[in-house]
N, C-alpha and C positions, 0 to 999 in steps of 0.2 A: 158304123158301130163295130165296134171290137167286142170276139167273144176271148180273148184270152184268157188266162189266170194267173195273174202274179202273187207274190208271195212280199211281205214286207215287214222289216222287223218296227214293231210298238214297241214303245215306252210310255205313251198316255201323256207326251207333253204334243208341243204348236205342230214341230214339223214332222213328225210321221201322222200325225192327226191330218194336216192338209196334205200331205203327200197320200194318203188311203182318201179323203177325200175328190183330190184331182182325178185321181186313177179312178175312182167311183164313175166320176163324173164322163169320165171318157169311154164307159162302160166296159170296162176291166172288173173280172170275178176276182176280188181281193181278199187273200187270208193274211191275218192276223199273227205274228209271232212275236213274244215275249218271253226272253233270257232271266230265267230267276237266279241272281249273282247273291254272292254273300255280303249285302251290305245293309245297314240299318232302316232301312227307310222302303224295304224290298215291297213291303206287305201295302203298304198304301200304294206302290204302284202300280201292284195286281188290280186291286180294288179301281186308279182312277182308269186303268186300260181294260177294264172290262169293262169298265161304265164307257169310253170311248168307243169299245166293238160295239157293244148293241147298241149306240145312238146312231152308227153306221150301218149296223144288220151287216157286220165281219163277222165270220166264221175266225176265232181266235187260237191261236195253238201254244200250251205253256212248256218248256223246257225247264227243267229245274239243272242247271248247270252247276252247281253251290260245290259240289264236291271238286268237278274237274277242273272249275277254277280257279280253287285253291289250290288245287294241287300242280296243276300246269303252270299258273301266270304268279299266282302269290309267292308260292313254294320256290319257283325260279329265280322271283324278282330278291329274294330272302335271302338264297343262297349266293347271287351272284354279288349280292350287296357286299355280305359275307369275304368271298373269296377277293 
């Protein structure tokens, strides 16, 4: 048995779901991470990856990325369309 701790990024779909499952399972202390990006649909995916951590009893961690996203990847992809 493994006491490790890995770290794994959530989105609250199949494959980080059975990948924090496997890694459960191989007893790996597994935290939870989820990227809050600017796009429509953000707010139900908090909701279904919180409901994912605690059916797993993950320790979950939220990043609100919204601002540097745009600015770094949006803002880039905009301008270089642009030039």
């Amino acid at each position: 048995m493994s006491f490790q701790r890995v770290g794994i990024a959530m989105s609250g779909g199949v494959d980080s779901t059975v990948a924090a499952s496997l890694l459960l399972d191989q007893g790996y202390t597994v935290h939870g991470f989820f990227m809050i990006l600017p796009l429509s649909c953000v707010e139900k995916q908090c909701i279904r990856v919180e409901e994912v951590a605690s059916k797993l009893s993950l320790s979950l961690h939220f990043f609100d990325l919204r601002r540097q996203f745009t600015a770094q990847v949006i803002r880039y992809f905009i301008d270089s369309y642009r030039s």
